[in-house]
C-alpha positions as CSV (number, residue, x, y, z in Angstrom):
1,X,0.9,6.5,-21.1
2,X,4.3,7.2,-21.8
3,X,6.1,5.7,-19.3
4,X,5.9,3.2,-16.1
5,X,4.1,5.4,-12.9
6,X,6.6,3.6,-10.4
7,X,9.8,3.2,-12.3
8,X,9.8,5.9,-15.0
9,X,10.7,3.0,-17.7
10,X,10.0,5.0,-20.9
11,X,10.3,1.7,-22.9
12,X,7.0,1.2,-24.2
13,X,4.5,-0.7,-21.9
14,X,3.5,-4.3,-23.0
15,X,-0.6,-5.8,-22.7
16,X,-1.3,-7.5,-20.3
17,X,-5.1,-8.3,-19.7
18,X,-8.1,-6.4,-21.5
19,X,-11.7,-7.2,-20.1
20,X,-14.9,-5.1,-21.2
21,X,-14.0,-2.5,-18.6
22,X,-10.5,-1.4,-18.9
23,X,-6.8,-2.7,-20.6
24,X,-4.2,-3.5,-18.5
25,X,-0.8,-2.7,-19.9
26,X,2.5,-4.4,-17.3
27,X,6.2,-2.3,-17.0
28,X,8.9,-4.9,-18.1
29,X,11.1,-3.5,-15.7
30,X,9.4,-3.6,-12.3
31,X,6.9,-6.0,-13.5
32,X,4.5,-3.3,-12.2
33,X,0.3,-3.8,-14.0
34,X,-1.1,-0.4,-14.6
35,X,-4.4,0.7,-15.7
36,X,-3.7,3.4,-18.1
37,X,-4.7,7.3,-17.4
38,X,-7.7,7.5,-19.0
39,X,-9.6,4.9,-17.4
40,X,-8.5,6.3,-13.9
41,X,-11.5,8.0,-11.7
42,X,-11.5,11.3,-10.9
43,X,-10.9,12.6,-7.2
44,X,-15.0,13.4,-6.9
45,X,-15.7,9.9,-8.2
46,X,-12.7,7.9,-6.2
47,X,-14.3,9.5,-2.8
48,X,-17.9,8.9,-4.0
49,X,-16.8,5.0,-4.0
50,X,-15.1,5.4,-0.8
51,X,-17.8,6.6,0.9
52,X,-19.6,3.4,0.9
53,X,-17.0,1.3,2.6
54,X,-18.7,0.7,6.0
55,X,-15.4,-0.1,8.0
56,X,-16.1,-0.3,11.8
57,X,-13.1,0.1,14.0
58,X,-15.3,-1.9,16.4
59,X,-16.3,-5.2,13.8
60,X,-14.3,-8.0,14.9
61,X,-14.4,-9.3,11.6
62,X,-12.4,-6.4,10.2
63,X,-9.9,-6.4,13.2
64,X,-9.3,-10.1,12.2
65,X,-8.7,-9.0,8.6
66,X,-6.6,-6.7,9.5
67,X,-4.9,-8.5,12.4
68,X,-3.1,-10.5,9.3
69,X,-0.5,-6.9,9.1
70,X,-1.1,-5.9,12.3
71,X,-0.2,-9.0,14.4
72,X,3.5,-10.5,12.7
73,X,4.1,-6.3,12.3
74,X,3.7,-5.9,16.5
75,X,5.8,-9.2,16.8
76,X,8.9,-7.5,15.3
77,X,8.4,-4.4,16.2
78,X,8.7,-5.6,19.9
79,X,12.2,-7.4,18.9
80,X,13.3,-4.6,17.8
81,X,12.2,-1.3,19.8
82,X,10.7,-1.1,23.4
83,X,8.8,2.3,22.6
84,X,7.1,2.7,18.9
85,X,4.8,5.6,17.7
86,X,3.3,4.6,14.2
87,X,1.6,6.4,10.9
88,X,-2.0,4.6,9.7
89,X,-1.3,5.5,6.2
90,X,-4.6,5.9,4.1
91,X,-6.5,5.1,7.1
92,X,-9.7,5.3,5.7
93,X,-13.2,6.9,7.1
94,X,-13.5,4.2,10.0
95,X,-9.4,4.0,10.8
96,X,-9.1,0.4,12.7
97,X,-5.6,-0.8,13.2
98,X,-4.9,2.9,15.5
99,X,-7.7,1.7,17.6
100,X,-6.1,-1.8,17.5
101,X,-2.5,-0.2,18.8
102,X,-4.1,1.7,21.1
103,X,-5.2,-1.3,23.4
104,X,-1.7,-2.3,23.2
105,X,-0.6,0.9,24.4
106,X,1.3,2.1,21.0
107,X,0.4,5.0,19.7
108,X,-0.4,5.4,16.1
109,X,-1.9,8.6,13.6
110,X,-4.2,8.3,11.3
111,X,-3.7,10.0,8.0
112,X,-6.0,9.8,4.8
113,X,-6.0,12.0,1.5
114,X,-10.3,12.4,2.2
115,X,-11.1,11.8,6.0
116,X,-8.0,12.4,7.7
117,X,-5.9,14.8,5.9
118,X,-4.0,16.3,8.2
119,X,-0.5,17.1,6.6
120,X,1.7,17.9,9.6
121,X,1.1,14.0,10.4
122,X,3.7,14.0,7.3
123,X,6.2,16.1,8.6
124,X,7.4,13.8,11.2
125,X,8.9,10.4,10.6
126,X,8.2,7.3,12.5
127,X,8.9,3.4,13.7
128,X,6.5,1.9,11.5
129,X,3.8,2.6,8.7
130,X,1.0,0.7,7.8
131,X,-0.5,0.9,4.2
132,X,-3.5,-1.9,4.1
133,X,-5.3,-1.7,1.3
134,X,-3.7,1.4,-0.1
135,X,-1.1,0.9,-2.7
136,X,-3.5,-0.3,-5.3
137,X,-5.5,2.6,-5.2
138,X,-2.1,5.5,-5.8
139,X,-1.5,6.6,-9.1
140,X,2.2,7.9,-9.0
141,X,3.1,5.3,-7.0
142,X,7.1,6.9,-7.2
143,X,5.8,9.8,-5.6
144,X,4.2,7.9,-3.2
145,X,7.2,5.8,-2.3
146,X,9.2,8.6,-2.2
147,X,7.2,10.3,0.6
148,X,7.0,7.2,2.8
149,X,10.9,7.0,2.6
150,X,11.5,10.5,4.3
151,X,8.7,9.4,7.1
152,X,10.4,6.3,8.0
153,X,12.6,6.3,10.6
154,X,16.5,4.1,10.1
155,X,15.6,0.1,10.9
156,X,11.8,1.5,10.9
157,X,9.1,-0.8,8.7
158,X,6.9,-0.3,6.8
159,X,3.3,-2.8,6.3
160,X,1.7,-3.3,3.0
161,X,-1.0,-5.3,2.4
162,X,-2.6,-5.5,-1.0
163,X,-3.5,-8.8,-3.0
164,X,-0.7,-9.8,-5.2
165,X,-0.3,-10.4,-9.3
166,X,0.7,-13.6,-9.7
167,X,0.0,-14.2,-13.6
168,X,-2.1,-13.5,-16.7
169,X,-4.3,-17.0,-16.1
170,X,-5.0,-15.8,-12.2
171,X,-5.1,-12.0,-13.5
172,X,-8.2,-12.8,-16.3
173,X,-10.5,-14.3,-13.0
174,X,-8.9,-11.8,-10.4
175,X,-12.3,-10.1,-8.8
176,X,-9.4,-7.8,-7.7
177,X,-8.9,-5.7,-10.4
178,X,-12.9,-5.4,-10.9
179,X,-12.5,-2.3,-8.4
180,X,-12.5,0.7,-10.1
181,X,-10.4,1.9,-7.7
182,X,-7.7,-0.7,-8.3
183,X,-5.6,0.7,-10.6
184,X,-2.2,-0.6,-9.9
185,X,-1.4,-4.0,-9.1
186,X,2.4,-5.8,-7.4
187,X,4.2,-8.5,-7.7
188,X,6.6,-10.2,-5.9
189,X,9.0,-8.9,-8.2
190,X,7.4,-5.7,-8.4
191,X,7.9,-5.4,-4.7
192,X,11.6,-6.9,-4.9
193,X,12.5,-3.8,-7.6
194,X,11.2,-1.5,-5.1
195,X,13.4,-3.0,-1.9
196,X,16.1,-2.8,-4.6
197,X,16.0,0.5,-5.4
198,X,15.2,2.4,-1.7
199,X,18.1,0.2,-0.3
200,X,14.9,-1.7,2.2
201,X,15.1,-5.4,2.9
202,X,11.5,-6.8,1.3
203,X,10.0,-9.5,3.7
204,X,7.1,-11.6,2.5
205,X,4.7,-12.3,5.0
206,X,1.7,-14.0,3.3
207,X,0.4,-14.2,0.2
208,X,-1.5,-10.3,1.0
209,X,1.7,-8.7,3.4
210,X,4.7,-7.7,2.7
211,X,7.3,-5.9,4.9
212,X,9.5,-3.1,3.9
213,X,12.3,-2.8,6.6
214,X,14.5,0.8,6.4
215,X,18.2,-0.1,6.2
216,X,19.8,1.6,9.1
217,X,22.4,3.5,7.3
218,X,19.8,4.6,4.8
C-alpha cells in the first residue's frame, strides 16, 4: 500500500497492530487504521458474509440499536427543517431506520451496493444521510466521502455510526476489527481531519455517532 485510502498521504504508513489474521498499518496524517489490500475480501466473499446478517426492520432490539443515530439525528433535524427527505446509505438486506422515519412521517431511500442498488437514488441530494455501520466496511473511503459530499444538501447532515479507535492497548482486545469485513477503522481525529478538509462542522454524539453537518456556503 502506497499511500493512505482516505487522505492520499504517500508518506509511508506506520504499524499499528498485527494479530494472526491481518496487520494493521495507521496514516500519520488523518490518523486513519487500514488493513492493507491484500488482506481485503473480494466482492463475492464480502456479500457471502453479508448475507448472514439477519437484520429485521421489525426487531425492537435492532430499532433500539439503531435509535442511538436515529433519535439525537430526528432531534436536529426538526430544529432545523420542517420538511426532510433522507438517503439510508448502505442500508443493508433488512433496511430499518427507513421504516423507522416512515412512522414519523419522513421519508427516506434505501440504497446498498448488494440489495438496494439503485443508482438514480445518487443523483439527487438530500437533508440528511445515515451511514450506520458502513464506513468501516469502504475501501477508498476518499471516494466515498467524495460522493456523499455532492448528495448533501447546504446545512444538511450527515450520520455515522461506526465503533471508534481509541488506542493500540484498546485496539489489541477490540472484537471490532475481528470482522473481516472491518477493514478501516476512525478516530476522533480521523473524523476531525475529515470535517477539516470538506469545510463540515464534526459533532460527536457518543462514543459510536458522530455528526457531519454541511456548511451552508459549501
Amino acid at each position: 500500500m502506497n499511500a493512505c485510502p482516505l487522505c492520499r498521504n504517500n508518506q509511508i504508513l506506520a504499524e499499528y497492530h498485527q494479530d494472526k489474521h491481518r496487520t494493521y498499518v495507521q496514516c500519520s496524517r488523518c490518523k486513519l487504521v487500514i488493513v492493507p489490500e491484500e488482506y481485503l475480501l473480494t466482492e463475492e466473499q464480502e456479500k457471502a458474509q453479508y448475507d448472514h446478517h439477519q437484520n429485521d426492520p421489525t426487531d425492537k432490539a435492532y430499532q433500539k440499536f439503531l435509535s442511538r443515530t436515529f433519535e439525537p439525528l430526528i432531534l436536529k433535524i426538526s430544529k432545523i427543517l420542517t420538511k426532510a427527505e433522507g438517503l439510508d446509505f448502505g442500508c443493508g438486506s433488512g433496511p430499518t431506520i427507513s421504516v423507522m422515519a416512515e412512522a414519523l412521517g419522513i421519508k427516506v431511500s434505501n440504497y446498498d451496493l448488494y440489495y438496494f442498488n439503485h443508482p438514480e437514488l445518487l443523483t439527487k441530494q438530500y437533508d440528511f444521510i445515515t451511514m450506520t455501520e458502513v464506513i468501516e466496511h469502504i475501501a477508498q473511503a476518499d471516494n466515498l466521502l467524495q460522493l456523499l459530499d455532492g448528495l448533501l444538501k447546504p446545512n444538511s447532515i450527515l450520520a455515522v455510526m461506526t465503533k471508534r479507535v481509541i488506542d493500540k492497548e484498546h485496539f489489541k482486545q477490540w472484537h471490532y476489527k475481528n470482522d473481516p469485513t472491518h477493514i478501516r477503522f476512525y478516530s476522533v481525529q480521523t473524523f476531525q481531519w475529515i470535517a477539516q478538509q470538506f469545510n463540515w462542522q464534526l459533532e460527536i454524539i457518543d462514543q459510536d455517532v458522530v455528526f457531519f453537518i454541511k456548511n451552508k456556503q459549501h
